[in-house]
C-alpha positions in Angstrom: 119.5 -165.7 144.1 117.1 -165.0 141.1 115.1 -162.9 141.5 111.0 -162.8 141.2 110.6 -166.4 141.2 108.8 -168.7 142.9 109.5 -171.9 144.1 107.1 -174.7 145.1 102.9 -174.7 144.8 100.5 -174.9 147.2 96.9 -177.0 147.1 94.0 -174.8 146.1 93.3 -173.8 149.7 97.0 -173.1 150.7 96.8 -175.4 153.4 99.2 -178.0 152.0 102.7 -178.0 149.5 101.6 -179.4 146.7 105.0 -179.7 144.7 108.6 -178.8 145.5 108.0 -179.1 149.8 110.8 -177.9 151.8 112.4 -177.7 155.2 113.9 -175.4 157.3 116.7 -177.2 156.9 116.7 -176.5 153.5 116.5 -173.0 153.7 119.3 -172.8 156.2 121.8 -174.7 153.9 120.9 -172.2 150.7 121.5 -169.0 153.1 124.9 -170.5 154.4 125.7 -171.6 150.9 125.1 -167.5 149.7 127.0 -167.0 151.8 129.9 -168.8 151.0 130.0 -171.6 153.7 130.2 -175.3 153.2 126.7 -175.9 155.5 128.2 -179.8 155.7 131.3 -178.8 157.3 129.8 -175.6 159.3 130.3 -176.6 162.7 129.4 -175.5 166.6 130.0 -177.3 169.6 127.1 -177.7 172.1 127.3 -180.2 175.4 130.3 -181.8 174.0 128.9 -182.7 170.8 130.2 -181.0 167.6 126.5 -180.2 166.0 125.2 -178.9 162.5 123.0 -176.2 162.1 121.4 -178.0 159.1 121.6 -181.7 161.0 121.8 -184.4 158.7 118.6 -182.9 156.5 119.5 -179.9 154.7 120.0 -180.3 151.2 121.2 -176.9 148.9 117.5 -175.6 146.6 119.7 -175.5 143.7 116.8 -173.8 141.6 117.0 -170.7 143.4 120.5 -169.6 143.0 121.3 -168.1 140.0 
């Protein structure tokens, strides 16, 4: 990752994203990418369902990774 950056803004009062807003998702699917796993095809199987831990949302933050 690079390091001492920041990522995203919030509104003046630091209630709301103002630019860049992210989900968990997201930030599950740049950890497993650091660490070298294809969050896509990253699979576990749960009440006979083969299930994602990123679901159909996660998208890589590209910006972050050096």
């Amino acid at each position: 990752m690079k390091g001492g950056t920041s990522y995203g803004a919030s509104d003046e009062f630091g209630f709301e994203v103002a630019e860049n807003p992210l989900t968990l998702y997201d930030f599950n699917a740049t950890i497993l990418r650091l660490m070298v796993f294809d969050h896509e095809r990253l699979t576990y199987y749960h009440n006979g369902l083969e299930r994602r831990l990123t679901v159909v949302h996660g998208r890589v933050i590209e910006d972050v990774i050096a």
